[in-house]
N, C-alpha and C positions, 0 to 999 in steps of 0.2 A: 616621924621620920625626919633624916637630918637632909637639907641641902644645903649648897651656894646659891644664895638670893642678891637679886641684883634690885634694888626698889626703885632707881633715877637712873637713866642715861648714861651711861658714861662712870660711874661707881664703880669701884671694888666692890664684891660679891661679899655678901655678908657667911660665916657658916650659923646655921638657922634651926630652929623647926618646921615643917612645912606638910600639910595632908596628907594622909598615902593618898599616892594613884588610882584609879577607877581604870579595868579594862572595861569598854562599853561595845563597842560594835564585835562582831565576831569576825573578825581580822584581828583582835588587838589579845593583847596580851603582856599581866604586870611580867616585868623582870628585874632581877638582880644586881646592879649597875657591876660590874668588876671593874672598869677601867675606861676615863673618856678623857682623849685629846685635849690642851689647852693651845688652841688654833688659832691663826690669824683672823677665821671662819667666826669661831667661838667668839674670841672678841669686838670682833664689827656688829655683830647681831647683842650682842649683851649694851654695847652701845649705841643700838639702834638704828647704826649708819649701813649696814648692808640691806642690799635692795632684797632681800625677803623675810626682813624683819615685818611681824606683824604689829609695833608699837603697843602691846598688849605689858605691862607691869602689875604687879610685881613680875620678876623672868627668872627661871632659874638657865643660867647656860649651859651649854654642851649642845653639838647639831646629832655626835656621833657616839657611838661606845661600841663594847664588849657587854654582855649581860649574859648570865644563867637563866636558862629556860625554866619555868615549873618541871619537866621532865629529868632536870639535871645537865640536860647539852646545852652546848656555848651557839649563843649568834652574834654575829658583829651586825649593828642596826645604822640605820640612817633615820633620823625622825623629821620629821613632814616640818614645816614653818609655824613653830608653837612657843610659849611662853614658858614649855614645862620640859625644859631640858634633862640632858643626859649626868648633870653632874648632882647626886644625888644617890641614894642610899640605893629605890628601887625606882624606875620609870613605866610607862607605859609605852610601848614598841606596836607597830605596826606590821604585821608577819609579811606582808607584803614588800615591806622595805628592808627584810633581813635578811642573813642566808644563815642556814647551817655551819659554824665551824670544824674542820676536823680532829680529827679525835689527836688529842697531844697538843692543841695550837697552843702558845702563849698570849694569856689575854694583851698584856701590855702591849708588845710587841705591832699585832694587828693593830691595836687604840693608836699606837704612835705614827705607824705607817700609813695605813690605810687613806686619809685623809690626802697627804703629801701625793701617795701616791696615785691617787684615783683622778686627781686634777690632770694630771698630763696621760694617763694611761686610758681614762677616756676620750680626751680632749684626741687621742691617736687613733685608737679606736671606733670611738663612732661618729665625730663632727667631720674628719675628714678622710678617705681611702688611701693611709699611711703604707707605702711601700717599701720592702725592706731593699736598702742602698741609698734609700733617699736623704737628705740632709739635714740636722736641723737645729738652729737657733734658738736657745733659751735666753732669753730678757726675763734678769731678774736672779741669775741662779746660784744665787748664794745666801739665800733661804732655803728653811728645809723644803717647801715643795721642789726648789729650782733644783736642788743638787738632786734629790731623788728621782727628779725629770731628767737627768742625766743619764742617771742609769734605768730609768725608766726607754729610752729611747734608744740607748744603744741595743736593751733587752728586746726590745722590738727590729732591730736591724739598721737602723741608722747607719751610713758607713762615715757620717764625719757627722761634729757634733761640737757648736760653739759655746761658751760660756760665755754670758756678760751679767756681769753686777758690782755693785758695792762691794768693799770689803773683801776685796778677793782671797784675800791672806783664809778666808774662812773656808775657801775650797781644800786648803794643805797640801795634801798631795795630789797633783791634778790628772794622772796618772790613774789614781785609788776611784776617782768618778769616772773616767774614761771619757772626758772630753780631749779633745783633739786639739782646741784651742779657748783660749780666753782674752777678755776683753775686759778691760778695767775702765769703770766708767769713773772713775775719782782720778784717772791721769787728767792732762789738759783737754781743753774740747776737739782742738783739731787733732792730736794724735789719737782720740775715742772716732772721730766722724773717720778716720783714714783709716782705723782697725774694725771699724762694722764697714765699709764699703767693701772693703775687699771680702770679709767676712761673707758680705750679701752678696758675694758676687753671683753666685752659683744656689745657694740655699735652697731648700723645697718648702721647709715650712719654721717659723717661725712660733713658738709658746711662750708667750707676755704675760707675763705673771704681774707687772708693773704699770701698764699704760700711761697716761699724765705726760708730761715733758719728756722723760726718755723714749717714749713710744714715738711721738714726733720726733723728734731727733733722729733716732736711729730709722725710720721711713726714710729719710731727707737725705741721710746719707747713705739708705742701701738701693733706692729705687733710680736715684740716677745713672748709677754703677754697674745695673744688670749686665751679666755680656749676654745674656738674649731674653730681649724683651718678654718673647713671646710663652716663655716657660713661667707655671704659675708658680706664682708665691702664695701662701694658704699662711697668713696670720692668724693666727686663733689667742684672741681675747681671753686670758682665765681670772687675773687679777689686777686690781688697782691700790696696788701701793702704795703709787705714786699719784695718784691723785684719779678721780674718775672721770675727768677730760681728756681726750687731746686731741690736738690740732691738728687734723691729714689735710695735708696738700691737692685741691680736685686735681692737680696735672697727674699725680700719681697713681689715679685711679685709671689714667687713662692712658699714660706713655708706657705699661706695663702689664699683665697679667696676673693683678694682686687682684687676693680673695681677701675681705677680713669678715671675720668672724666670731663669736662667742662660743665658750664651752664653759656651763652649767646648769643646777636646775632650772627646767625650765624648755631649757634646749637641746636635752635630753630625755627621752621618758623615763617611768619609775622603770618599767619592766626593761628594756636595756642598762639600766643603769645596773638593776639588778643581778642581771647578767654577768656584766661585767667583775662587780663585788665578788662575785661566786670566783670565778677565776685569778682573781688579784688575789685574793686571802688565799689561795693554797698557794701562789708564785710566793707571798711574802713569807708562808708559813715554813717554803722551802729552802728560806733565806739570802732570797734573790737582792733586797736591797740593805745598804748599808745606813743605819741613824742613830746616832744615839737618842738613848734616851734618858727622861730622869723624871722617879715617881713623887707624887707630894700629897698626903691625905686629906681627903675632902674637909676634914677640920681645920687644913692649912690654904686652903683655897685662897684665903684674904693673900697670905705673902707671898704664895706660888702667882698670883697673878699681877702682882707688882714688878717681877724679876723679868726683868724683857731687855737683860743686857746677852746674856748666855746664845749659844745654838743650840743647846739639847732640846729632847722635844720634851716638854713637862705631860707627863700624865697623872689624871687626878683619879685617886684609888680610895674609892670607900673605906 
C-alpha cells in the first residue's frame, strides 16, 4: 500500500510503501481513503509540534478524511492521536469517531470543509451557550478556518460579526463572508489597538484562532474599552498561529467579565464531538459554506506540501 511518510520532525512527507492496516478491536474498521485535508492541524502534528502529537515515527499524516466503507457507504472519520494517518491508500477508522455520509455527498468537498469548519462550529456549540444576536470577534480570520468562522457564525445567528487578521486583501469581498466589519492588523499599531477597542466594545464572544502577541494585544486594547463591564466576554482559544503563549493582563481578569477558554480535543468528548460531525456534514453537504478548494494526488504529496503560499484548501486524493 502507498502512503505519505514522514520519518523526522519537520520533513516533507515522502510518497512510500507502507503495511496495510490491521482492523483489531471491534469498533475498528479498514477503509478506503478517498480524500484527506492538508491542514494546518495535519502539519503541526507531522512536525511533532501540536500538543497531541504522540512523538511516535515513522508518521504517516492526515488527523481526518472521507473513506468507503467495506459496505460501499461514505463516512467522514476523525482518527484518535496515531502515527498512522489519513493520507494513504486505505486506513484504519474507528466507527466510533465517524458518522455516515449522505447519499450524493462529495468526498472532497466534506475532506476540505469539515476541518475549518468544525473548529469554530463546535467551539459555538458546545464550549460556550452561543445565542443567536449575540456578537462575535474572529482573531485570525483570514485563514481558511477564520473565514469559514464567518460564515460559520453568522449561520448560527450572530447579528454582527468582526474580522481581524493578516492579509486582509485575502477576505475579497467582505460582503461574500458577511462580516460586518474588519480589522487589519498589518495597519499601524495604534490605528489596529483603536479598531479592536471599539470593535470590543460590545462583543459577546471572541474565536482566536492566533493566540501569541495578537492575543495580548487585542485583550489590552478591548478589555479597557468595555462600555459594561459586567457583561461576559467568552474568549475561546482554538488556535496558535501565532505562537503558543501569551501574555494576559491579571487586571483584565478582574476589571471585567472575561471567560477564556479552549476548544478542542480533549475538551470536548468523542461522543459530542460526534454529534456535532453528524450535523455539519449535512449543513456542508447542503452547501452552506463557501471554500475553495484544490486536489493533489497522494503520489504528489511531497510538492502539494511545499505549496503554503496559496488560500485554497489542498486535498490529498489517492
Amino acid at each position: 500500500m502507498k502512503a505519505a511518510v514522514v520519518t523526522r520532525f519537520g520533513e516533507t512527507p515522502r510518497y512510500t510503501d507502507v503495511p496495510e492496516p490491521i482492523a483489531i478491536g471491534e469498533d475498528e474498521v479498514v477503509v478506503d481513503v478517498l480524500a484527506s485535508a492538508l491542514s494546518p492541524r495535519t502539519r503541526s502534528h507531522a512536525a511533532g509540534s501540536h500538543y497531541s502529537s504522540t512523538g511516535d515515527l515513522p508518521l504517516i499524516p492526515g488527523i481526518d478524511g472521507v473513506g468507503r466503507l467495506p459496505d460501499g457507504g461514505l463516512a467522514y472519520f476523525l482518527l484518535p492521536d496515531t502515527n498512522k494517518g489519513a493520507m494513504a491508500e486505505r486506513v484504519t477508522i474507528d466507527r466510533r469517531r465517524s458518522v455516515a455520509l449522505p447519499e450524493g455527498v462529495e468526498p472532497i468537498m466534506i475532506a476540505a470543509t469539515m476541518n475549518p469548519a468544525m473548529a469554530s462550529w463546535v467551539a459555538l456549540r458546545q464550549r460556550i451557550t452561543f445565542e443567536p444576536g449575540q456578537s462575535v470577534l474572529i482573531l485570525g480570520a483570514t485563514g481558511n478556518a477564520g473565514r469559514v468562522a464567518i460564515q460559520v457564525a453568522h449561520r448560527l445567528g450572530a447579528c454582527r460579526i468582526t474580522a481581524v487578521g493578516r492579509h486582509i486583501e485575502r477576505l475579497g469581498d467582505v460582503a461574500k463572508y458577511e462580516a460586518h466589519q474588519v480589522v487589519d492588523l498589518d495597519a499601524d499599531p495604534h490605528t489596529v489597538a483603536q479598531h479592536l477597542a471599539e470593535a470590543g466594545k460590545e462583543v459577546d464572544v471572541v474565536l482566536d484562532f492566533l493566540w501569541g502577541e495578537p492575543a495580548s494585544k487585542a485583550l489590552r486594547a478591548i478589555v479597557p474599552h468595555r462600555r459594561y463591564d459586567e457583561q461576559l466576554l467568552s474568549w475561546i482559544q482554538i488556535g496558535s498561529v501565532a505562537g503558543p503563549e501569551a501574555s494576559i493582563p491579571s487586571a483584565a481578569l478582574r476589571a471585567v467579565n472575561l471567560r477564556i477558554l479552549g476548544s478542542g480535543q480533549g475538551s470536548v468528548g468523542t461522543r459530542a464531538y460526534r454529534q456535532e460531525i453528524g450535523t455539519l456534514a449535512q449543513v456542508i453537504h447542503e452547501g452552506a459554506f463557501d471554500i475553495t478548494t484544490r486536489c493533489a494526488p497522494l503520489s504528489e504529496v511531497s510538492t502539494a506540501w511545499t505549496d503554503v503560499a496559496g488560500t485554497d484548501r489542498i486535498v490529498i486524493v489517492p
